[in-house]
N, CA, C and O atoms as a Maestro MAE file, in Angstrom:
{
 s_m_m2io_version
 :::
 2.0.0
}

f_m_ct {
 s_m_title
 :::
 protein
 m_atom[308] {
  # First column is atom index #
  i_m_mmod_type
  r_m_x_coord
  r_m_y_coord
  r_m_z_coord
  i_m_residue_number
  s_m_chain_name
  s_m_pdb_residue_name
  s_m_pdb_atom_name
  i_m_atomic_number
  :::
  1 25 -36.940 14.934 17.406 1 A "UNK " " N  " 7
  2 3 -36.163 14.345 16.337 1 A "UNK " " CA " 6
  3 2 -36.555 15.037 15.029 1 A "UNK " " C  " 6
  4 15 -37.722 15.036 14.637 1 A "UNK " " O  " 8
  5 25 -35.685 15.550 14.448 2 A "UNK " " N  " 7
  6 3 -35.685 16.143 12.843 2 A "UNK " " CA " 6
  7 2 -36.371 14.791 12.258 2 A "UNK " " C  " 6
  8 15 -36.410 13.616 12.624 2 A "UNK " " O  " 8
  9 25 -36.913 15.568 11.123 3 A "UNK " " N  " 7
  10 3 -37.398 14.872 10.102 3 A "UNK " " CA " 6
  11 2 -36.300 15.268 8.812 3 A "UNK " " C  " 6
  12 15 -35.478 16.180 8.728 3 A "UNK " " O  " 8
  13 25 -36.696 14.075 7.775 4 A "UNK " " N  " 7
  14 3 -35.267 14.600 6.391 4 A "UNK " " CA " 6
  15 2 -35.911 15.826 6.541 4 A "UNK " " C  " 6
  16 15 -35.491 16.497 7.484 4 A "UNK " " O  " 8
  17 25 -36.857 16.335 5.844 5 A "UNK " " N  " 7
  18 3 -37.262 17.642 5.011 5 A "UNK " " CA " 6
  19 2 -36.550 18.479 6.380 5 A "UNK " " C  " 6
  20 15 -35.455 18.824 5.936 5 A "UNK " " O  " 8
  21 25 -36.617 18.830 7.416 6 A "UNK " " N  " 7
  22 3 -35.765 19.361 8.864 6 A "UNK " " CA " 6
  23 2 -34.251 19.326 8.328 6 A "UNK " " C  " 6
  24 15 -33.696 20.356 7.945 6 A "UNK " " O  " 8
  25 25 -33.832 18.492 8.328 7 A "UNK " " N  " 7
  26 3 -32.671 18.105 7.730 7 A "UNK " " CA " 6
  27 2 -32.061 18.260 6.781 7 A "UNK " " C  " 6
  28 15 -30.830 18.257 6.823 7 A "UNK " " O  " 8
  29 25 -32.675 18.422 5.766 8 A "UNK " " N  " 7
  30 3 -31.966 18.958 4.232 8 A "UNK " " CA " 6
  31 2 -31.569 20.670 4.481 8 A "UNK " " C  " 6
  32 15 -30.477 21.209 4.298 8 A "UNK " " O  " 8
  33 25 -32.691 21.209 4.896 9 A "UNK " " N  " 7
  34 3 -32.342 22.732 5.422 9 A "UNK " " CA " 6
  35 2 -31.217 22.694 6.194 9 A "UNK " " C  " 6
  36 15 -30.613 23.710 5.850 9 A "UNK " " O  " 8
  37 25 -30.302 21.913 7.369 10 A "UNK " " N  " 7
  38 3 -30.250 22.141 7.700 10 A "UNK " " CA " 6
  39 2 -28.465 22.240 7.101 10 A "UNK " " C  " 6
  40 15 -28.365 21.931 5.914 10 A "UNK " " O  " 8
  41 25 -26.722 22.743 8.009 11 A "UNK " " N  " 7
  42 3 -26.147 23.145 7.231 11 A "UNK " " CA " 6
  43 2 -24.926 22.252 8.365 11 A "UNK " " C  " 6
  44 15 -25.106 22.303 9.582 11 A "UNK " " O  " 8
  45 25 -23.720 21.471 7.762 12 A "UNK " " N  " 7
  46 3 -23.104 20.493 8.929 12 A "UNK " " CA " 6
  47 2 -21.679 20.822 8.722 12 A "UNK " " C  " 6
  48 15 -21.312 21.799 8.069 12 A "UNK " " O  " 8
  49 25 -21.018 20.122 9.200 13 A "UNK " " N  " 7
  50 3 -19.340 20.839 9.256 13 A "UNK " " CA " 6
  51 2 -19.183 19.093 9.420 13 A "UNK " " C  " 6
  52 15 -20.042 18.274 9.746 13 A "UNK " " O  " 8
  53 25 -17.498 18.858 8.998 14 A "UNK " " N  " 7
  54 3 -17.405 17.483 9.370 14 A "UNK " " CA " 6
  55 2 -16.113 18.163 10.299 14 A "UNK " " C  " 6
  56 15 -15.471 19.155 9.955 14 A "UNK " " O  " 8
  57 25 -15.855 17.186 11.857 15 A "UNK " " N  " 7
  58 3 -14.935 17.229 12.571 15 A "UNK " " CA " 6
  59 2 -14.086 16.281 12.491 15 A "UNK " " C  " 6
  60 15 -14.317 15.117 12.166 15 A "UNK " " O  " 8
  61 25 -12.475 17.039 12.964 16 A "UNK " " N  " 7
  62 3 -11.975 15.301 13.666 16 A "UNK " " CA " 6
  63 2 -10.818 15.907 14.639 16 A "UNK " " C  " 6
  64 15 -10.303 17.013 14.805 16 A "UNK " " O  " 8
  65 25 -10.693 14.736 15.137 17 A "UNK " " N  " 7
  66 3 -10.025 14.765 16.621 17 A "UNK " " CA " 6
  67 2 -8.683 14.638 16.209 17 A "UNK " " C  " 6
  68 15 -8.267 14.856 15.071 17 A "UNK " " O  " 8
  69 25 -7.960 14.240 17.279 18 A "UNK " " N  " 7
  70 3 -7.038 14.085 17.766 18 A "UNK " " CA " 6
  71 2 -6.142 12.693 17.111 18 A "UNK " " C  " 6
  72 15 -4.951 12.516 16.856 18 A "UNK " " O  " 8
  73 25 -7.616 11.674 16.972 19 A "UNK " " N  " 7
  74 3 -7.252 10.443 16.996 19 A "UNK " " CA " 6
  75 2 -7.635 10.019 15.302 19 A "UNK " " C  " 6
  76 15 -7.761 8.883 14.844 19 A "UNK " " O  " 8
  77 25 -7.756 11.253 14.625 20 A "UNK " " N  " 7
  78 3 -8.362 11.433 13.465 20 A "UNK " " CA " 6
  79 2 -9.547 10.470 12.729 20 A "UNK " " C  " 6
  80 15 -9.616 9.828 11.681 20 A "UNK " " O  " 8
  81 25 -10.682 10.811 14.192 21 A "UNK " " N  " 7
  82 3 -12.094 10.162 13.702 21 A "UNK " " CA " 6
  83 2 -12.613 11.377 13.303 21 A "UNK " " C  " 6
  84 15 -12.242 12.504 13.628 21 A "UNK " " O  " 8
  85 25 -13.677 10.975 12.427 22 A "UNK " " N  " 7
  86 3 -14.486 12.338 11.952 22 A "UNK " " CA " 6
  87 2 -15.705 12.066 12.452 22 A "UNK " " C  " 6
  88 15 -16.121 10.956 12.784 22 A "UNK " " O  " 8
  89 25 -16.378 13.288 12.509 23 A "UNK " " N  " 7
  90 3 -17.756 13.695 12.761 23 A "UNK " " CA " 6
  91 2 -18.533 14.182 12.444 23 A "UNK " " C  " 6
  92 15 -18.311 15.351 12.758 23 A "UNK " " O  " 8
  93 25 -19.715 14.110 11.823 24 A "UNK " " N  " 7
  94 3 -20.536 15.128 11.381 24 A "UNK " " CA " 6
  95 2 -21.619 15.607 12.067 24 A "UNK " " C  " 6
  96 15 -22.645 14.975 12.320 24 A "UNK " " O  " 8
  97 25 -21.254 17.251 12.498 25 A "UNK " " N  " 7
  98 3 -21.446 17.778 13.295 25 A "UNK " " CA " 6
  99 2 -22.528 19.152 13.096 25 A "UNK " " C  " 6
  100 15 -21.911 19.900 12.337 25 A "UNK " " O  " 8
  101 25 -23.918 19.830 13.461 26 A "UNK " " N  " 7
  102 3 -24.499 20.594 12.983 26 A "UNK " " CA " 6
  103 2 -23.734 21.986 12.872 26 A "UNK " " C  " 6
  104 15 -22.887 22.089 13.759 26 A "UNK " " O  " 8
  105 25 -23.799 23.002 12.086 27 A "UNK " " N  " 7
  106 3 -22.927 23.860 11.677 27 A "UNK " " CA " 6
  107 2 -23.304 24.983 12.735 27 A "UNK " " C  " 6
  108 15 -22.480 25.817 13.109 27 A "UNK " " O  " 8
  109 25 -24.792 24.929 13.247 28 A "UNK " " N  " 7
  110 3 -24.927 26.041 14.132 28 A "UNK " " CA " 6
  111 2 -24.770 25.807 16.049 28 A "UNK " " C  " 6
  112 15 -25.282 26.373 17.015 28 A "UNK " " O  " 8
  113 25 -23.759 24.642 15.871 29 A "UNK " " N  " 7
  114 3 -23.533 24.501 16.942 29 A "UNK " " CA " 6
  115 2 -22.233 24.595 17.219 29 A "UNK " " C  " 6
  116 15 -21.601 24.299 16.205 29 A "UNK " " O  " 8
  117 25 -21.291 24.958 18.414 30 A "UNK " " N  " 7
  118 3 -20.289 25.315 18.988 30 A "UNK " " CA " 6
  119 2 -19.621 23.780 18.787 30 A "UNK " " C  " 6
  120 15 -20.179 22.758 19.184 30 A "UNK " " O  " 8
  121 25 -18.461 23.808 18.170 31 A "UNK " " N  " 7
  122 3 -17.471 22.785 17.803 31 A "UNK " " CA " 6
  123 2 -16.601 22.178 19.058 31 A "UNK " " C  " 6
  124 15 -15.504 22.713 19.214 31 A "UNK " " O  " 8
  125 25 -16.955 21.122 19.977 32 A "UNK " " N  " 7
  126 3 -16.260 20.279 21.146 32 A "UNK " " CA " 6
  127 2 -15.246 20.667 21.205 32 A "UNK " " C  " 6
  128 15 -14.792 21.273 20.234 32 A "UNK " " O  " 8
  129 25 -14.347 20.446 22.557 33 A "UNK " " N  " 7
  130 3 -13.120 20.693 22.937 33 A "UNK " " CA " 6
  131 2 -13.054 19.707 22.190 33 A "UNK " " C  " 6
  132 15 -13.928 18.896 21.886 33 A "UNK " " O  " 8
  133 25 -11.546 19.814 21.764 34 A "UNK " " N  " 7
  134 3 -10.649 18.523 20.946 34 A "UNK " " CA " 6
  135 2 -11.086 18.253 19.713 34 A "UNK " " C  " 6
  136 15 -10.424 17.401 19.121 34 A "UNK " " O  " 8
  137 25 -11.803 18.616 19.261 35 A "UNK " " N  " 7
  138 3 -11.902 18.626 17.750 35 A "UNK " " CA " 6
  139 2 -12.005 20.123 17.194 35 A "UNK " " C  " 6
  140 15 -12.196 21.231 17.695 35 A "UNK " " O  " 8
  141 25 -11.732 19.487 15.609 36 A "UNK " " N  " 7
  142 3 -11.262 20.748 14.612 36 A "UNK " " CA " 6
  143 2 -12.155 21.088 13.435 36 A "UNK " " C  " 6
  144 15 -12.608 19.961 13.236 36 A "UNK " " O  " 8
  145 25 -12.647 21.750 12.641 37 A "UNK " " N  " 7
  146 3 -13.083 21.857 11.445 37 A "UNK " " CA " 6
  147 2 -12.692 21.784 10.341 37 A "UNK " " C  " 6
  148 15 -12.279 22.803 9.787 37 A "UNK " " O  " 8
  149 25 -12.706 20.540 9.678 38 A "UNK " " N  " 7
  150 3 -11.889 20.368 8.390 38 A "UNK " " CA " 6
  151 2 -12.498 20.157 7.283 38 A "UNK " " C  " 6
  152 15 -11.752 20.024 6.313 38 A "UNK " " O  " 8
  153 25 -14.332 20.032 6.973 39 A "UNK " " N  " 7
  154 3 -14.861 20.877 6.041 39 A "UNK " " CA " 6
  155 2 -16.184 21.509 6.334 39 A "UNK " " C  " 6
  156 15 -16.687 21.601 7.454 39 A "UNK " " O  " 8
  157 25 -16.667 21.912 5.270 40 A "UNK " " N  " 7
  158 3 -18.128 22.959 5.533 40 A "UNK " " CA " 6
  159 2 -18.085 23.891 6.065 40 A "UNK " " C  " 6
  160 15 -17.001 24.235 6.538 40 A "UNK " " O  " 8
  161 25 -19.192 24.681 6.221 41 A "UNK " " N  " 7
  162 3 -20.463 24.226 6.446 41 A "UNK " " CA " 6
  163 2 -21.004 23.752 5.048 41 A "UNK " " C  " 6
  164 15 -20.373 24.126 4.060 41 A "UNK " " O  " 8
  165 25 -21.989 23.053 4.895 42 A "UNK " " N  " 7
  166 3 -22.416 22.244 3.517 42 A "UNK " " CA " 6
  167 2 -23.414 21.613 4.304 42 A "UNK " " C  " 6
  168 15 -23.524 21.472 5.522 42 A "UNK " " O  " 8
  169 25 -24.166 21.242 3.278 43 A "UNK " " N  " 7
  170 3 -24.970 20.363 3.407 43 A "UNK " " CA " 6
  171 2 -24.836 19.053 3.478 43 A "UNK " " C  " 6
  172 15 -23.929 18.621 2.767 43 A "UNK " " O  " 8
  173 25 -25.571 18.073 4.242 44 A "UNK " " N  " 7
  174 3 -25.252 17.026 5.040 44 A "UNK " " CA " 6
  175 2 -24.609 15.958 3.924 44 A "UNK " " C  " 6
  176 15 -23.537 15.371 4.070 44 A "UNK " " O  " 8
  177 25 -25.496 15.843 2.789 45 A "UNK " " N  " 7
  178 3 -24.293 15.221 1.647 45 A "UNK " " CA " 6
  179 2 -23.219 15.041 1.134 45 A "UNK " " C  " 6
  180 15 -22.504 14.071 0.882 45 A "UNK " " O  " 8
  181 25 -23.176 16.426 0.966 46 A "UNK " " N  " 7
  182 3 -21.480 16.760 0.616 46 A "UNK " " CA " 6
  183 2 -20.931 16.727 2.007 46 A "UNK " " C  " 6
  184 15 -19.701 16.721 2.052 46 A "UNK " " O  " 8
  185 25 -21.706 16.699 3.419 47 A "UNK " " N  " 7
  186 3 -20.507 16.647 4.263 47 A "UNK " " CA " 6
  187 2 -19.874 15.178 4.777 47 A "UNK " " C  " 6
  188 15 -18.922 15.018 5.541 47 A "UNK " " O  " 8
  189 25 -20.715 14.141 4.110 48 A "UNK " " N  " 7
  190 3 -20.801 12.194 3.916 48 A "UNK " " CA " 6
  191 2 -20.088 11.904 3.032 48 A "UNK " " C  " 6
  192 15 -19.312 10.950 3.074 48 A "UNK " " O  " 8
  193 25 -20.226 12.674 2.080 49 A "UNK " " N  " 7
  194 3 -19.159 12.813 1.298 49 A "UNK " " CA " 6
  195 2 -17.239 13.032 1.166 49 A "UNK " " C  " 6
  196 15 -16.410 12.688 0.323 49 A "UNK " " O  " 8
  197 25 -17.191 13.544 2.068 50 A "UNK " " N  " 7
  198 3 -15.979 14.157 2.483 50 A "UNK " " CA " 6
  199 2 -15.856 13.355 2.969 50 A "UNK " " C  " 6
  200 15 -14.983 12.603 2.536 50 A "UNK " " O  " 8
  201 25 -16.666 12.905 4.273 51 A "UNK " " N  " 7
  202 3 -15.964 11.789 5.903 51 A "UNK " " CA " 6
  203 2 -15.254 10.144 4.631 51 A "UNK " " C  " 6
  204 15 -14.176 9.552 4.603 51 A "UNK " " O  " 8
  205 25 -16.620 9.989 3.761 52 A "UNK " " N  " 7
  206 3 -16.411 8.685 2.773 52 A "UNK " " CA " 6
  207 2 -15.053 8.727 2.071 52 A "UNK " " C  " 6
  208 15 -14.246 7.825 1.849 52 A "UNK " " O  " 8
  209 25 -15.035 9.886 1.818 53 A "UNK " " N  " 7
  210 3 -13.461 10.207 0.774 53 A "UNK " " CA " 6
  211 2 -12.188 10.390 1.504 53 A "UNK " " C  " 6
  212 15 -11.104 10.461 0.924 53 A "UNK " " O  " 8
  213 25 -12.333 10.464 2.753 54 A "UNK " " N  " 7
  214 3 -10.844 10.628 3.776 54 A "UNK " " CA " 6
  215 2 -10.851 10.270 4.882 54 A "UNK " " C  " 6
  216 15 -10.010 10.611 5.713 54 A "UNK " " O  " 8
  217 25 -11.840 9.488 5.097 55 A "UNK " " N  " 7
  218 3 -11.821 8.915 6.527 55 A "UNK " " CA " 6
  219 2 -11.807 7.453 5.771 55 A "UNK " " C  " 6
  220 15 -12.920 6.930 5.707 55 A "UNK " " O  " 8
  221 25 -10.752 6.735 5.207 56 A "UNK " " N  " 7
  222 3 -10.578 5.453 4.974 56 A "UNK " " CA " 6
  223 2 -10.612 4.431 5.871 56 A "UNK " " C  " 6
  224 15 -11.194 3.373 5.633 56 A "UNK " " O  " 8
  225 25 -10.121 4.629 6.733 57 A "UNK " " N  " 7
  226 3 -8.964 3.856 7.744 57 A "UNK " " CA " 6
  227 2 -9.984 3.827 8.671 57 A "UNK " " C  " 6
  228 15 -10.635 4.863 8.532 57 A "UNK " " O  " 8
  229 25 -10.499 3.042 9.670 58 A "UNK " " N  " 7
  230 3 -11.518 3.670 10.791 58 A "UNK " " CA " 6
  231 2 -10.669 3.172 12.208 58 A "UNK " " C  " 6
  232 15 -11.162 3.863 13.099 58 A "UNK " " O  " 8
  233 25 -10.309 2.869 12.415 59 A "UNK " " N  " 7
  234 3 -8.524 2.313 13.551 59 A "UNK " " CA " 6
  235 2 -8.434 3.730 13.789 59 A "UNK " " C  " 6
  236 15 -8.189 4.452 12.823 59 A "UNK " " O  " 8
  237 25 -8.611 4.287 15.044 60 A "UNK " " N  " 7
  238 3 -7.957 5.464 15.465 60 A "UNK " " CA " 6
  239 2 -6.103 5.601 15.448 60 A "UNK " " C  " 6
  240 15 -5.326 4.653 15.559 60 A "UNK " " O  " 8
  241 25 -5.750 7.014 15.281 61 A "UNK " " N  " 7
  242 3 -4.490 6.919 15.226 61 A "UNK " " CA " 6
  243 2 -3.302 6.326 15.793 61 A "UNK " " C  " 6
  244 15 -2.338 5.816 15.220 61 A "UNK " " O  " 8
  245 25 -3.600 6.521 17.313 62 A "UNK " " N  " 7
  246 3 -2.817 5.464 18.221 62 A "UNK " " CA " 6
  247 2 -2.741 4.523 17.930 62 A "UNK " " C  " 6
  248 15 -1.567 4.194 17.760 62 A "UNK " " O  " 8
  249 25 -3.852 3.331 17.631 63 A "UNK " " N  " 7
  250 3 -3.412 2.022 17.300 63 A "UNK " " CA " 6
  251 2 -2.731 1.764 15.811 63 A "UNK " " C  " 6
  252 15 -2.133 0.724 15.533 63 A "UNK " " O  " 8
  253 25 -2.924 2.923 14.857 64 A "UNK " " N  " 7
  254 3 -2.203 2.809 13.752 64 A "UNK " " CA " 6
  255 2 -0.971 2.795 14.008 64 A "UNK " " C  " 6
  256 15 -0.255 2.005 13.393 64 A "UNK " " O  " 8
  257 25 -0.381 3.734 15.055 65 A "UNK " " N  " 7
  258 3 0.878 3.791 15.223 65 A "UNK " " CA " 6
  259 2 1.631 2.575 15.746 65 A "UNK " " C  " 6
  260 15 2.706 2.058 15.442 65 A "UNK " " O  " 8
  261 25 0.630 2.289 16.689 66 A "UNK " " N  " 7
  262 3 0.967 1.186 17.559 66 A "UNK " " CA " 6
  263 2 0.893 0.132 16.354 66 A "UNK " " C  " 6
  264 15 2.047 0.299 15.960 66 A "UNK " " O  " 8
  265 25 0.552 -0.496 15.787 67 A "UNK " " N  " 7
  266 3 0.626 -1.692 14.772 67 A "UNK " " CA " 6
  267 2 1.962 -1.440 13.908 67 A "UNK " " C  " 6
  268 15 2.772 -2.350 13.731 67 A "UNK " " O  " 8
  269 25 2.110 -0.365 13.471 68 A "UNK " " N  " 7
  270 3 3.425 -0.064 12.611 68 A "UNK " " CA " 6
  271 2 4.612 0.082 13.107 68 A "UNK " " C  " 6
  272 15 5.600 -0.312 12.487 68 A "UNK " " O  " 8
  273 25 4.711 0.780 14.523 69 A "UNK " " N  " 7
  274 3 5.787 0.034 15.431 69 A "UNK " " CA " 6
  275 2 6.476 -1.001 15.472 69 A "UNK " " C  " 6
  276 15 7.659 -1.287 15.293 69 A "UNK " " O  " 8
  277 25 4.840 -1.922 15.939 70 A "UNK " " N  " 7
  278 3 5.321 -3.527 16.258 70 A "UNK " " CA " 6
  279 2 5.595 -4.246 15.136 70 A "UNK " " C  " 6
  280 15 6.093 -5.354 15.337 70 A "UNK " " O  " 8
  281 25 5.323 -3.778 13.529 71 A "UNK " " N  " 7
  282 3 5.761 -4.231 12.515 71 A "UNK " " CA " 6
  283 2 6.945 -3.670 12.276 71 A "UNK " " C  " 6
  284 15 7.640 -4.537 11.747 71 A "UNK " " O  " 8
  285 25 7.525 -2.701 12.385 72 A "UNK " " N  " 7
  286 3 8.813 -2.316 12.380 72 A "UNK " " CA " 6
  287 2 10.161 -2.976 13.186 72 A "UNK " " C  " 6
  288 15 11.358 -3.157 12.962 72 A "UNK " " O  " 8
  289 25 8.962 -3.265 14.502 73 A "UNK " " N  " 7
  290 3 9.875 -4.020 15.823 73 A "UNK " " CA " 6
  291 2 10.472 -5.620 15.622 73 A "UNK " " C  " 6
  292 15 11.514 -6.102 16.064 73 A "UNK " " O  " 8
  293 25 9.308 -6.306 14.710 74 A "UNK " " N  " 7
  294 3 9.640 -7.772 14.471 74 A "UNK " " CA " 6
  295 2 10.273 -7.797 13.177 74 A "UNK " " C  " 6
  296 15 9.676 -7.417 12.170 74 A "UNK " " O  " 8
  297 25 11.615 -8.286 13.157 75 A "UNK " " N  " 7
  298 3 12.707 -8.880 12.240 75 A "UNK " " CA " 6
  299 2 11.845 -9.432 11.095 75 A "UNK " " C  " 6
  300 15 10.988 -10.187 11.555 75 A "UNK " " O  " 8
  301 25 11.783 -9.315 9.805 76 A "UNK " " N  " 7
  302 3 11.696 -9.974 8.688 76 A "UNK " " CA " 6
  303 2 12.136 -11.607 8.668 76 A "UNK " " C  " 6
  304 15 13.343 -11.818 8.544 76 A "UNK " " O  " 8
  305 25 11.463 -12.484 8.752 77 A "UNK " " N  " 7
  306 3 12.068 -13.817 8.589 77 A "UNK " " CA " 6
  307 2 12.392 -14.395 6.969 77 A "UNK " " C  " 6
  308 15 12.897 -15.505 6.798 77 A "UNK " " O  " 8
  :::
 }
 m_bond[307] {
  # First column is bond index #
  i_m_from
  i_m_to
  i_m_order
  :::
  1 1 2 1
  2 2 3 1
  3 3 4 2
  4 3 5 1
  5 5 6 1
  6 6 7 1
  7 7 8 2
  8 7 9 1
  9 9 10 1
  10 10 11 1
  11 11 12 2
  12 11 13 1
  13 13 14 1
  14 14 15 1
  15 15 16 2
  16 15 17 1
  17 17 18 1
  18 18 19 1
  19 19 20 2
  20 19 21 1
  21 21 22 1
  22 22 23 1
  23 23 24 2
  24 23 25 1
  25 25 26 1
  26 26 27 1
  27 27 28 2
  28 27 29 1
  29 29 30 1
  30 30 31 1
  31 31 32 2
  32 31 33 1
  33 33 34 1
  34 34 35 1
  35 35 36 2
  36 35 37 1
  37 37 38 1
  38 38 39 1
  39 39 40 2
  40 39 41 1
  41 41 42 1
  42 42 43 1
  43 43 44 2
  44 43 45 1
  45 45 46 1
  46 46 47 1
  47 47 48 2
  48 47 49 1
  49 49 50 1
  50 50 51 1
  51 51 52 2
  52 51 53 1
  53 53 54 1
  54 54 55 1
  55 55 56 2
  56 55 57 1
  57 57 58 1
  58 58 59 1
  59 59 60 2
  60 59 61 1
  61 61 62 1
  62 62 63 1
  63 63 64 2
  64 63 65 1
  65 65 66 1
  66 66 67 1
  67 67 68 2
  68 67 69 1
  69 69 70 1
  70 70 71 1
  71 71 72 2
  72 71 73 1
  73 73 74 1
  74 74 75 1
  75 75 76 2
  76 75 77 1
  77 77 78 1
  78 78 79 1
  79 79 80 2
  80 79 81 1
  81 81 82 1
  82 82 83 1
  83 83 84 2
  84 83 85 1
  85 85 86 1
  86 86 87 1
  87 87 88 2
  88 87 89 1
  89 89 90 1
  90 90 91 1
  91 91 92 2
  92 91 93 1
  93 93 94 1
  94 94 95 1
  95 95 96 2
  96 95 97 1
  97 97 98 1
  98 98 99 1
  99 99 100 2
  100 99 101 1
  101 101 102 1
  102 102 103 1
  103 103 104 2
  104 103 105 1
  105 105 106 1
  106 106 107 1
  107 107 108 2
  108 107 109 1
  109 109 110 1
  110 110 111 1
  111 111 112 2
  112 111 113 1
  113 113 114 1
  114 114 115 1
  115 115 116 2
  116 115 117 1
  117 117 118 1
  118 118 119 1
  119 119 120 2
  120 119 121 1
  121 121 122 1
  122 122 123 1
  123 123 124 2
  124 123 125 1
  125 125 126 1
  126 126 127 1
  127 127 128 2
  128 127 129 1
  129 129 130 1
  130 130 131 1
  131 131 132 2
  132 131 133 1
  133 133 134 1
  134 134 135 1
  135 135 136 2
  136 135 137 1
  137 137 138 1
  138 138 139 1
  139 139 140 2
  140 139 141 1
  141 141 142 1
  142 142 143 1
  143 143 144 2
  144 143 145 1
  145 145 146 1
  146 146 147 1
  147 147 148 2
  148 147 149 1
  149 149 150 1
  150 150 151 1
  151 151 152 2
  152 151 153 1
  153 153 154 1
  154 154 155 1
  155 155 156 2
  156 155 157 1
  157 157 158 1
  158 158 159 1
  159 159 160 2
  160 159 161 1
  161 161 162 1
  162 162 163 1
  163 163 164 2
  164 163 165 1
  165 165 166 1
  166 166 167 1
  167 167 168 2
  168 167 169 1
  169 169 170 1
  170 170 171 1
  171 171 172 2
  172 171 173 1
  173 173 174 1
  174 174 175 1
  175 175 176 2
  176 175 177 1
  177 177 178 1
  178 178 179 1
  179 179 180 2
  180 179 181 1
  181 181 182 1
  182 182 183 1
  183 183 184 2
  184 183 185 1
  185 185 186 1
  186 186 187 1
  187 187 188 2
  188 187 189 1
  189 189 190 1
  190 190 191 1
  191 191 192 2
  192 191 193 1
  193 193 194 1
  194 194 195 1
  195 195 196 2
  196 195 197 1
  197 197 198 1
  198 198 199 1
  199 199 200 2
  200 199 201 1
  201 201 202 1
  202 202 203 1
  203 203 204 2
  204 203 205 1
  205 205 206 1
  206 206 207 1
  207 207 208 2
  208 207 209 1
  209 209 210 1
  210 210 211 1
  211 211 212 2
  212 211 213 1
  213 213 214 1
  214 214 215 1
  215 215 216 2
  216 215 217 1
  217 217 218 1
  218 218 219 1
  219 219 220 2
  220 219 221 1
  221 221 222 1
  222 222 223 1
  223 223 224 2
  224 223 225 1
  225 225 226 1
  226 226 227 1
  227 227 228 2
  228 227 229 1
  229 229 230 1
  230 230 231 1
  231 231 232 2
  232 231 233 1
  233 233 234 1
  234 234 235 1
  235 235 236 2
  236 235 237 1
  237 237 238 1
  238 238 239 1
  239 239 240 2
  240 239 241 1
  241 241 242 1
  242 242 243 1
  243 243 244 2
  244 243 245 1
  245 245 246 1
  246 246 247 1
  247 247 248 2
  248 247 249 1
  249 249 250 1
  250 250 251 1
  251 251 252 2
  252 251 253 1
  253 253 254 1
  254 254 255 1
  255 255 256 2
  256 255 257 1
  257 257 258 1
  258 258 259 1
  259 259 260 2
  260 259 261 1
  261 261 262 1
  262 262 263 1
  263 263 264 2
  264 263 265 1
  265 265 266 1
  266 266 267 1
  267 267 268 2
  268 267 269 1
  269 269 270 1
  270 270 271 1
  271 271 272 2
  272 271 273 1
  273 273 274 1
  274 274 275 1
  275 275 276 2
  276 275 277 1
  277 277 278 1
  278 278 279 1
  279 279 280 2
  280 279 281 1
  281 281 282 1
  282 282 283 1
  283 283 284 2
  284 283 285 1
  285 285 286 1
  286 286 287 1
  287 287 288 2
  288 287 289 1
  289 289 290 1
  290 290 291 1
  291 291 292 2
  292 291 293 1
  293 293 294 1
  294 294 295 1
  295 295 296 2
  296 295 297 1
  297 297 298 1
  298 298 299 1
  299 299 300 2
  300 299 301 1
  301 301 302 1
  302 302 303 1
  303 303 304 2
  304 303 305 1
  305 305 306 1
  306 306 307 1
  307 307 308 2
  :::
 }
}
């Protein structure tokens, strides 16, 4: 297990999927099937930073869709 001082050196990328969860992910490692790189490499701050500033919503995409559907689907009373 890293220690911070391990950790501050070290350099992260934030990911996200499919289902647009993010991840923060080490920069010198090979990026998972199914996810993408959408910032860094940076340091682990600025990369908490980013996930805090655009990862609002934490409901994966499917069920977003799925809720706005079924609000679309039921008539206004």
């Amino acid at each position: 297990m890293a220690d911070e001082d391990d950790d501050a050196k070290l350099s992260y990328l934030v990911l996200v999927n499919h289902e647009e969860q993010h991840s923060l992910w080490r920069a010198d490692l090979d990026v998972p099937a199914g996810w993408q790189r959408v910032f860094g490499p940076g340091p682990k701050n600025e990369c908490l930073d980013y996930v805090n500033e655009h990862w609002t919503d934490m409901r994966p995409l499917s069920l977003r869709r799925e809720i706005e559907t079924s609000r679309r689907a039921v008539p206004p009373q």
